[in-house]
N, C-alpha and C positions, 0 to 999 in steps of 0.2 A: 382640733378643728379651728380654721382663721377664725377671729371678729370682724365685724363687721362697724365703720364708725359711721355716726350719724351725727351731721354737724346741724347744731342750730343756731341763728346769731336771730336777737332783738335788735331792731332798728333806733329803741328810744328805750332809756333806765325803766322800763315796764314790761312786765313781762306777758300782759295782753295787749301789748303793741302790734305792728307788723312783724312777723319774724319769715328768715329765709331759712331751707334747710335743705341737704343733702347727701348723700352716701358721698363717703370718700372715693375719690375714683372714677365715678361717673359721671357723666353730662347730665343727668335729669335734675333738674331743680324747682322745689316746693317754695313758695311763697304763700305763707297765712295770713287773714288779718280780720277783722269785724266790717262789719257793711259800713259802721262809722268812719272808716277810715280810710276808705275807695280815696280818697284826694287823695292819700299818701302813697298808696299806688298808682296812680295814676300819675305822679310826679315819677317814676323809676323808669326805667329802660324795659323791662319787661311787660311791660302793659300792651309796648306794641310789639310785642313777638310774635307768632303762631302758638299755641297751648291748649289746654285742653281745663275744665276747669269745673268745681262742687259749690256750689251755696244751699244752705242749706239752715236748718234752727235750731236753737240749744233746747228745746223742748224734748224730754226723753219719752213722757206720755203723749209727744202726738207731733213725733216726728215727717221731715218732710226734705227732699233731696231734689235739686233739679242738676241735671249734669249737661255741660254745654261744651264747644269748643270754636274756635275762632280763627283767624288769621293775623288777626291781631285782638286781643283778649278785653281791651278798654271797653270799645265800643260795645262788647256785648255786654259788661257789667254795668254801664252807665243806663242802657235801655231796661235791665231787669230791674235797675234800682227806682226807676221810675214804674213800671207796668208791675213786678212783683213784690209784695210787700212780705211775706212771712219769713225771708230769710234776712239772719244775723250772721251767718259767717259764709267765708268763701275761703277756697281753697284752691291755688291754681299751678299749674305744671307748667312748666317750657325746657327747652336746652338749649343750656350755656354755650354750646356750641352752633346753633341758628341752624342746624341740618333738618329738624322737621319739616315735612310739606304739610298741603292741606289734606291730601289724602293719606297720610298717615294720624294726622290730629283728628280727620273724622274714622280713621280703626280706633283710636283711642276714645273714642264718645263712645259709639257704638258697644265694643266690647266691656266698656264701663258700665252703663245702661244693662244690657245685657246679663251681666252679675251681680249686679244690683238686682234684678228683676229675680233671679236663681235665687238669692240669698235672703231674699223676704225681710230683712231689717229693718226696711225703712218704708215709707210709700215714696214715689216717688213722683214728682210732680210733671216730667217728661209726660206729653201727649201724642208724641213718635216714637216708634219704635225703630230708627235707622237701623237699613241695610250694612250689614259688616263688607267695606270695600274691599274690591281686588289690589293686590298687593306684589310687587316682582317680588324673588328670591328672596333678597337682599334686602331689600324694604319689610320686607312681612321679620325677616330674621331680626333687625334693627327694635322695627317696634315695639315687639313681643317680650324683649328685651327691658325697653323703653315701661312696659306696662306692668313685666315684675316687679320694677323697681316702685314703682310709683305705687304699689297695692302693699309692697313688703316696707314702705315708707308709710303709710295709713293707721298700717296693722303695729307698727310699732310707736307710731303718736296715741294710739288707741283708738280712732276711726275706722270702728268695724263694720261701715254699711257693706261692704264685700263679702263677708265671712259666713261661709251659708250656715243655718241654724240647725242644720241636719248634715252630718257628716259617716265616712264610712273609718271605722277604727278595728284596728286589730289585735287583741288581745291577748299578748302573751301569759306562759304559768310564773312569772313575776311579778306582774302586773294586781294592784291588792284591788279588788272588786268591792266597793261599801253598800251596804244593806239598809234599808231603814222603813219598816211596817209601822204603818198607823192606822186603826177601825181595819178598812178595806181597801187601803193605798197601800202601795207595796212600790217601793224606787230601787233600784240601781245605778252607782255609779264608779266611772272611772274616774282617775286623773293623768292626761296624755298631753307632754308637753305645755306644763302648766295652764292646761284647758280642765274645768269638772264638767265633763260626758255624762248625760244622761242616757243609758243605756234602752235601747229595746226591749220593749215587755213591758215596763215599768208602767205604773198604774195610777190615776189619779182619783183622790173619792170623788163621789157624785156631786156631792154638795157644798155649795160656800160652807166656811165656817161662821157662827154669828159676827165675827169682829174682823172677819175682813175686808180689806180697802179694794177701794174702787182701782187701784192702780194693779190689786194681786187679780182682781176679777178678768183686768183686763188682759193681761199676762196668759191667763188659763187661757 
């Protein structure tokens, strides 16, 4: 089976700088950076392109996602940086080659939105729910494209607000099943493509235990 590479470059000797990053071979291009650092963006070329684009908090108890997209990407991040206060980082898409329109950057919101909303990871601070637009042939074939790339770029930063928390798996007579009974809790699981699957049926007890945190509470 190919590899697949994924380039990253840092902008400054830091490695929470702004960095840019891409699949070999494609047009789509990631650009990350901290809210602190919107002037440095805003100094690039890509600020004023068409894109689509994540801010969001490094908070993992009490996370929060708005997902937006623009025509040119600046303006929308400079009006959230004033009106929205909870996000620290942003995360924004465009292509190196300038072929997005507006109507394929609002399928890219939308159908973002959209899985985000399926995959319960996060909350999300979106107060619309945009309509998924109509798309030619060719346009819908491009984008759709455009959007694997962009999710299978996420999932391999480790940005799993997409990844639905409930999935379906199939279980081969290879596949080793792990067991594990405690009081009245009874788990199964797999391991599928370096994922641990928590299998159906599996059981939780009724009760906190005395020393657990407010963080396993919340989890339950």
């Amino acid at each position: 089976m190919a590899g697949r590479l994924l380039r990253m470059f840092f902008t400054k000797d830091d490695t929470t700088s702004l960095s840019t990053f891409e699949f070999s071979n494609y047009t789509v291009q990631g650009i990350m950076f901290l809210r602190a650092d919107l002037a440095d963006f805003k100094a690039r070329t890509e600020s004023n392109k068409p894109g689509v684009y994540l801010i969001f908090n490094d908070n993992n108890d009490d996370g929060l996602l708005y997902i937006g997209e623009g025509d040119h990407v600046i303006p929308r991040l400079i009006d959230h940086n004033a009106k929205k206060d909870f996000w620290t980082h942003v995360i924004v898409f465009t292509s190196k080659d300038e072929n997005l329109n507006k109507t394929q950057i609002q399928f890219l919101e939308a159908k973002l939105i959209e899985k985000a909303d399926t995959a319960k990871r996060i909350k999300l601070d979106n107060t619309q729910r945009p309509a998924i637009p109509s798309l030619s042939e060719s346009g819908l074939s491009e984008v759709e494209l455009f959007l694997d790339i962009i999710l299978d770029m996420l999932t391999a930063l480790r940005f799993l607000f997409f990844e639905p928390l409930s999935t379906v798996v199939t279980i081969s007579t290879t596949d080793i099943i792990y067991e594990l009974r405690v009081k009245e809790a009874f788990g199964k699981m797999v391991v599928k493509n370096g994922k641990y699957i928590l299998l159906k049926g599996s059981t939780l007890q009724k009760k906190y235990g005395t020393r657990a945190k407010d963080s396993i509470k919340k989890m339950r």
